[in-house]
C-alpha positions as CSV (number, residue, x, y, z in Angstrom):
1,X,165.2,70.8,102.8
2,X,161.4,69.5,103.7
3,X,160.8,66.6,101.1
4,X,158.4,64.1,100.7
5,X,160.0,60.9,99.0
6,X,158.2,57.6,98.1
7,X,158.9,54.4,95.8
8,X,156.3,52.0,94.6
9,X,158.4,50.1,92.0
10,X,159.0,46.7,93.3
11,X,156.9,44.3,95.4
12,X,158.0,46.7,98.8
13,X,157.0,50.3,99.7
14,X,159.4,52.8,100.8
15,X,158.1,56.2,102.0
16,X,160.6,58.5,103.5
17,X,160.1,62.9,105.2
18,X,162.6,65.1,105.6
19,X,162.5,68.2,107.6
20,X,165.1,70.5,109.1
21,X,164.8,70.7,112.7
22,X,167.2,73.2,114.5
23,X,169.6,73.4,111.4
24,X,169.5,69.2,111.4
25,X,167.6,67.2,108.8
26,X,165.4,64.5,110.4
27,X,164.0,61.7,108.7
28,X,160.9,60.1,109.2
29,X,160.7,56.2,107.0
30,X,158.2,53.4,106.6
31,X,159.3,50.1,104.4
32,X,155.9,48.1,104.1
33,X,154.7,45.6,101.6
34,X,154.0,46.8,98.3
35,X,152.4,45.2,94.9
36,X,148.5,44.9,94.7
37,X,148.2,46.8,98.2
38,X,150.1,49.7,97.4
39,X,147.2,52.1,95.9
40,X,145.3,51.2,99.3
41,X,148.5,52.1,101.5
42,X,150.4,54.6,100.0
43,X,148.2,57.9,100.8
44,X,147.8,56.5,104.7
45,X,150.9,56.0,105.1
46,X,152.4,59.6,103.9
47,X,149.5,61.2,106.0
48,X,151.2,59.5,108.7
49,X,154.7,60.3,108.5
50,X,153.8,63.7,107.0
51,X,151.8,64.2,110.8
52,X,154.7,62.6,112.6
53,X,157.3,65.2,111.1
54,X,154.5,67.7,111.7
55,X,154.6,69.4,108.4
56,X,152.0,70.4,106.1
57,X,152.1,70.1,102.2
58,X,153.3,72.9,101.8
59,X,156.1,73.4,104.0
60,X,157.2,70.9,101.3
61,X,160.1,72.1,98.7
62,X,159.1,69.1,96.7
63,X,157.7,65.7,96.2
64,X,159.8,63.1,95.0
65,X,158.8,59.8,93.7
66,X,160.9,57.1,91.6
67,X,159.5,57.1,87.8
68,X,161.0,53.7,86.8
69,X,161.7,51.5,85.9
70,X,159.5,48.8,87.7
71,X,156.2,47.5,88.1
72,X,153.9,49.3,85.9
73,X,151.0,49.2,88.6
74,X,153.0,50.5,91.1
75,X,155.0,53.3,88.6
76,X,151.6,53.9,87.4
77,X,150.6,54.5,91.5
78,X,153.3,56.5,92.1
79,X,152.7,59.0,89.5
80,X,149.5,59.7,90.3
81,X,150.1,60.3,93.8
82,X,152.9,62.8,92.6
83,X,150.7,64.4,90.5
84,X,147.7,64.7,92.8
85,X,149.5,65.9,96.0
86,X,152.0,68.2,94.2
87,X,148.7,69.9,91.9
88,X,146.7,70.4,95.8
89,X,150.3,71.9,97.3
90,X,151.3,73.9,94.4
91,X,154.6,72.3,94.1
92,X,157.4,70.5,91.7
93,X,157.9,67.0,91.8
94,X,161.2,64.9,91.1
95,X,161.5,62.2,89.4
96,X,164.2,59.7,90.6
97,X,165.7,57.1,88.5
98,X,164.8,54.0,90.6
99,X,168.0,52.1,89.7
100,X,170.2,55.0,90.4
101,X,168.2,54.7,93.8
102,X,168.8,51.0,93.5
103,X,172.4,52.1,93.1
104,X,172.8,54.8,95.7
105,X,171.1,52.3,98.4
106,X,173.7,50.0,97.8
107,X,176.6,52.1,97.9
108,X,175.0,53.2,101.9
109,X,174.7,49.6,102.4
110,X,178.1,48.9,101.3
111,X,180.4,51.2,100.9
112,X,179.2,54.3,101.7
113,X,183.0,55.7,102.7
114,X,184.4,55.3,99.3
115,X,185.1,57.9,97.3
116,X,184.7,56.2,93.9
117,X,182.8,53.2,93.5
118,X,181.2,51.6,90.1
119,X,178.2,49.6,90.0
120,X,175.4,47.9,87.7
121,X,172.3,48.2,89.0
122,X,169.9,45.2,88.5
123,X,165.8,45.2,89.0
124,X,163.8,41.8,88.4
125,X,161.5,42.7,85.6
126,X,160.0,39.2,85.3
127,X,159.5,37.5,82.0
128,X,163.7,36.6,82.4
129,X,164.9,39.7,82.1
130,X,166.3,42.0,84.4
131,X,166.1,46.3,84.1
132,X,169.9,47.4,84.3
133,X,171.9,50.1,84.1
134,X,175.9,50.8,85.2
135,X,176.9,53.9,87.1
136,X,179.9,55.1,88.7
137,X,180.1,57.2,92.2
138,X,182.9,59.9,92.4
139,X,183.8,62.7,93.9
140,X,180.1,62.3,96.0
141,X,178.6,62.5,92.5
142,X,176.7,60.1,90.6
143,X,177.4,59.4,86.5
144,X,175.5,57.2,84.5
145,X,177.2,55.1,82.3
146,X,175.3,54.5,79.3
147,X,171.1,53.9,79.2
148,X,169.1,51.6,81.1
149,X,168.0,48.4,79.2
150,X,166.7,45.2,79.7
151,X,169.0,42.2,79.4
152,X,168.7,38.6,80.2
153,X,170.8,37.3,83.1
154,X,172.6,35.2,80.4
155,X,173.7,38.4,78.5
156,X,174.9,41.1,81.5
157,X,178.4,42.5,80.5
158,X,180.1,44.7,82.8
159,X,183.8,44.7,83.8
160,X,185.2,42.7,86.0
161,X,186.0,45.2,88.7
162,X,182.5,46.7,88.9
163,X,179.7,45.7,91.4
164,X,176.4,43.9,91.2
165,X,173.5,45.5,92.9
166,X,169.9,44.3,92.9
167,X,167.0,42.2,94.3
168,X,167.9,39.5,91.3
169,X,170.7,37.3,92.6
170,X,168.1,34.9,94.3
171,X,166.0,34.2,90.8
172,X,169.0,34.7,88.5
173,X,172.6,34.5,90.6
174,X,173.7,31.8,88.8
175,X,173.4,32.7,85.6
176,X,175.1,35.9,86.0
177,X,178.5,36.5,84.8
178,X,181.5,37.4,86.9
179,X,180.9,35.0,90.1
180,X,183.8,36.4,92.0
181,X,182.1,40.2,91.5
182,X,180.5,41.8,94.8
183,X,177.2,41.2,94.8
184,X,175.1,43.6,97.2
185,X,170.8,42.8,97.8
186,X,169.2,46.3,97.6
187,X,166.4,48.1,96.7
188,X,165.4,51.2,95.7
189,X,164.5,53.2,98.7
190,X,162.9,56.4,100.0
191,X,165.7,56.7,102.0
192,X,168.3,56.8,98.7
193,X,166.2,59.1,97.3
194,X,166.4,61.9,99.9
195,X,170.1,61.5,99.4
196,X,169.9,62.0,95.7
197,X,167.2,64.9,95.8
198,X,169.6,67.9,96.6
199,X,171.7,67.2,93.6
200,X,169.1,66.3,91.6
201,X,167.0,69.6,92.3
202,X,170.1,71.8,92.5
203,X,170.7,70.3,88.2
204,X,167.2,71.7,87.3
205,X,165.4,68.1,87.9
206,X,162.1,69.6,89.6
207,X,159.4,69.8,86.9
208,X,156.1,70.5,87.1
209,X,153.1,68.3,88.2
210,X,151.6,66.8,85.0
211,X,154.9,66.0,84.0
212,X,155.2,63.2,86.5
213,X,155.2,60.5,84.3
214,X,156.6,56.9,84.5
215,X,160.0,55.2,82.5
216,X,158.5,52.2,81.2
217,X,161.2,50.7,79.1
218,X,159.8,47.5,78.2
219,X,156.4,48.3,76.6
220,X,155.2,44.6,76.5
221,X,153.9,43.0,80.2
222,X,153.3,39.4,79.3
223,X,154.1,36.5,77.0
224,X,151.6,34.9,74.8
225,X,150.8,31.4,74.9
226,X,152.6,30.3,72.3
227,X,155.8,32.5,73.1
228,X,155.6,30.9,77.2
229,X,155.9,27.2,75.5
230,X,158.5,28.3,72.9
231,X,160.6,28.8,75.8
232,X,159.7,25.7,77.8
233,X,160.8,23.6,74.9
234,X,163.7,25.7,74.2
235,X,167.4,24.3,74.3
């Protein structure tokens, strides 16, 4: 399949193109900073791998882009690139769950010959809390357990046989639960979300351009004066 795939959700840039190449998929990536430069970057950078693949727009079966959760700059940046390239090509887009990406990502990392493997999935969403969700690889298929949420380090359950996955460990590690668990650093990647697209497109997942929209979960992005000292002076 010829995909485009990109993910703007956390302070890094992933952009990934696939394209089938004598009955072999190639893959074209870039990993670059993300964050404030992002909306500068993002559009260079595709024209760039799209030219090194040598594929047009639309030679493209779809655009794929992570949703959330994340950053709401770069969700919001993400979208809108979806939207805009997909309405100029006439195509679908597909949104990716960026912790299943997160998830998927760490399984390659890890422990990409298993046939079963369960993991939480953890993304820093600042104010101390983490986005997280659990999901369990079987079979080469993945399952989410339950919905994502936010949760303070302090308060992450998950059982004691399941893995930790997630660029957290350095601003939270020790305040997680379960210190003998396997912890693996990972992000959500471009790269993961090639990997996840065939299934993902083959369930019914492509939807149409204006329907590119972001999974926020947390609808508040700052603390208040008065809540930030609350928590300085808290026990």
């Amino acid at each position: 399949m010829n995909l485009l795939a990109f993910d703007t959700s956390t302070e890094f840039m992933s952009v990934a193109v696939q394209r089938r190449v004598d009955g072999a998929e190639q893959v074209w990536q870039h990993t670059g900073a993300g964050g404030a430069r992002t909306s500068a970057t993002l559009i260079p950078t595709i024209e760039h791998l799209m030219a090194q693949a040598q594929l047009a727009y639309g030679q493209l079966e779809a655009i794929v882009f992570g949703n959330g959760p994340g950053s709401f700059t770069g969700l919001r940046t993400a979208c809108a690139v979806a939207q805009g390239l997909a309405f100029g090509a006439a195509l679908r887009v597909l949104p990716v769950d960026t912790l299943l990406a997160l998830a998927e990502q760490a399984r390659w990392q890890q422990a990409r010959a298993l046939q079963r493997w369960q993991v939480v999935a953890l993304l820093d969403a600042r104010m101390d809390e983490m986005y997280a969700a659990s999901y369990q690889f079987e079979d080469g298929q993945w399952t989410r357990i339950g919905h994502c949420h936010l949760t303070r380090p302090d308060d992450l359950l998950c059982e004691a046989d399941c893995a930790l996955a997630g660029n957290v460990f350095a601003a939270y590690g020790a305040r997680l639960p379960l210190a003998m668990t396997q912890r693996v650093d990972a992000l959500p990647t471009a790269g993961a979300m090639l990997r996840l697209a065939p299934a993902l497109l083959a369930a019914g997942g492509a939807l149409p351009p204006e329907q590119a929209l972001p999974l926020y979960v947390r609808d508040k992005v700052a603390q208040t004066t008065l809540e930030r000292a609350a928590q300085r002076t808290a026990p």
